[in-house]
C-alpha positions as CSV (number, residue, x, y, z in Angstrom):
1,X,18.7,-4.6,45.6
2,X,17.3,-7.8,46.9
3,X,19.5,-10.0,48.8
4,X,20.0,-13.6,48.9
5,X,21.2,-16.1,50.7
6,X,23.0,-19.0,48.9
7,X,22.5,-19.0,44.9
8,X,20.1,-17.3,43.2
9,X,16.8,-18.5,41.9
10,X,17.8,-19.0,37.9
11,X,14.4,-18.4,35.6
12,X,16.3,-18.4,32.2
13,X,19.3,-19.6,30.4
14,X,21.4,-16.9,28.2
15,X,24.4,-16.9,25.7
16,X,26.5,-14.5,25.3
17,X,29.4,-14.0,22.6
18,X,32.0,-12.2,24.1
19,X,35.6,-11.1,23.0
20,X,38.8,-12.4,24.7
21,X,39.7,-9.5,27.0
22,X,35.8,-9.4,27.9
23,X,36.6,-12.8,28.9
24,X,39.4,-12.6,30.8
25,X,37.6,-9.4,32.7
26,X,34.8,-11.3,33.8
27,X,37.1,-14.3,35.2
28,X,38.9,-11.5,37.1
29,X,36.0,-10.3,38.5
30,X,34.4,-13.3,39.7
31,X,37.5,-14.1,41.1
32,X,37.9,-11.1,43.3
33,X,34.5,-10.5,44.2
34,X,34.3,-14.3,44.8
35,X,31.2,-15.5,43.1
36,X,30.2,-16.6,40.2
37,X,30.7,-15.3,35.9
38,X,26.9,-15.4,36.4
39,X,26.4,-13.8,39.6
40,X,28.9,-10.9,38.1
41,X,27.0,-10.2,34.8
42,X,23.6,-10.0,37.7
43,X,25.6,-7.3,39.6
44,X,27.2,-5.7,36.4
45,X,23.7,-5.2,35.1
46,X,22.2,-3.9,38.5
47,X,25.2,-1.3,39.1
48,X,24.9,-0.4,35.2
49,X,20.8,0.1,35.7
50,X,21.4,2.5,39.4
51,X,23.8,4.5,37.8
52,X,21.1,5.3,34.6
53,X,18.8,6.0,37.1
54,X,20.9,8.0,39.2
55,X,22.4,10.5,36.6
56,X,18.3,10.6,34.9
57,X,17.2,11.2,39.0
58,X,19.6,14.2,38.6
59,X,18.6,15.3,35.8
60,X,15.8,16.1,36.4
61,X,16.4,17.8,39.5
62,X,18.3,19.9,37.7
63,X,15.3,20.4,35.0
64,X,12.7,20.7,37.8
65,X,15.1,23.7,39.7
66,X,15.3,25.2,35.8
67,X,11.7,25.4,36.1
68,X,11.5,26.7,39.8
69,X,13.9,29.5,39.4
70,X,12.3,30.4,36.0
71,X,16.0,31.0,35.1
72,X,15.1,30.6,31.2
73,X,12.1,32.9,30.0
74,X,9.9,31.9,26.8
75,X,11.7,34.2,24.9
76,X,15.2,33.4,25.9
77,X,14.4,29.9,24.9
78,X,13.0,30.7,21.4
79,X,15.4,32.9,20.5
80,X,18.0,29.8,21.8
81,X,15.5,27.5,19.7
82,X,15.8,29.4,16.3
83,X,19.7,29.7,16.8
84,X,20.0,26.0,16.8
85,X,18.0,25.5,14.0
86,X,19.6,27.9,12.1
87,X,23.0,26.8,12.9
88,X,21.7,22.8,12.1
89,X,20.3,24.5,8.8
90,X,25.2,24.9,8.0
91,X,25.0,21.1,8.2
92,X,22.4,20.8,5.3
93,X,19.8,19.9,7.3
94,X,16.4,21.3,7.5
95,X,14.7,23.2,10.3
């Protein structure tokens, strides 16, 4: 996060439509963090982002331990593979 002091530099002008309880949620926000409806879409968007990245950074941990422990063997994972696709083929879908 990059830190400033006093306002920050605005590049570009946006407008948003939003609904009345959106609204009223972002004037209670600004209020109690104390900054602007601006500055509290700006951190709304950057805690959004982290936490994308944060639960992506963990999975793939989780993928990359999969793949360390070899805990799911070619086979296991075809035959896993063809189950799904058989059960997708009850929805009337093909394979």
């Amino acid at each position: 996060m990059v830190y400033r002091y006093g306002m920050a530099r605005m590049n570009r002008r946006t407008t948003f439509a939003l609904d009345e309880e959106t609204v009223q949620r972002l004037r209670k926000l600004a209020v109690l963090w104390h900054v602007s409806q601006a500055e509290v879409v700006r951190k709304s968007i950057e805690m959004a982002d982290g936490k994308i990245k944060s639960e992506t950074d963990e999975k793939l941990n989780r993928l990359k331990g999969y793949h360390k422990r070899e805990s799911m063997r070619i086979e296991a994972s075809n035959t896993y593979l063809d189950e799904v696709a058989e059960n997708r083929s009850d929805w009337g879908r093909d394979k």
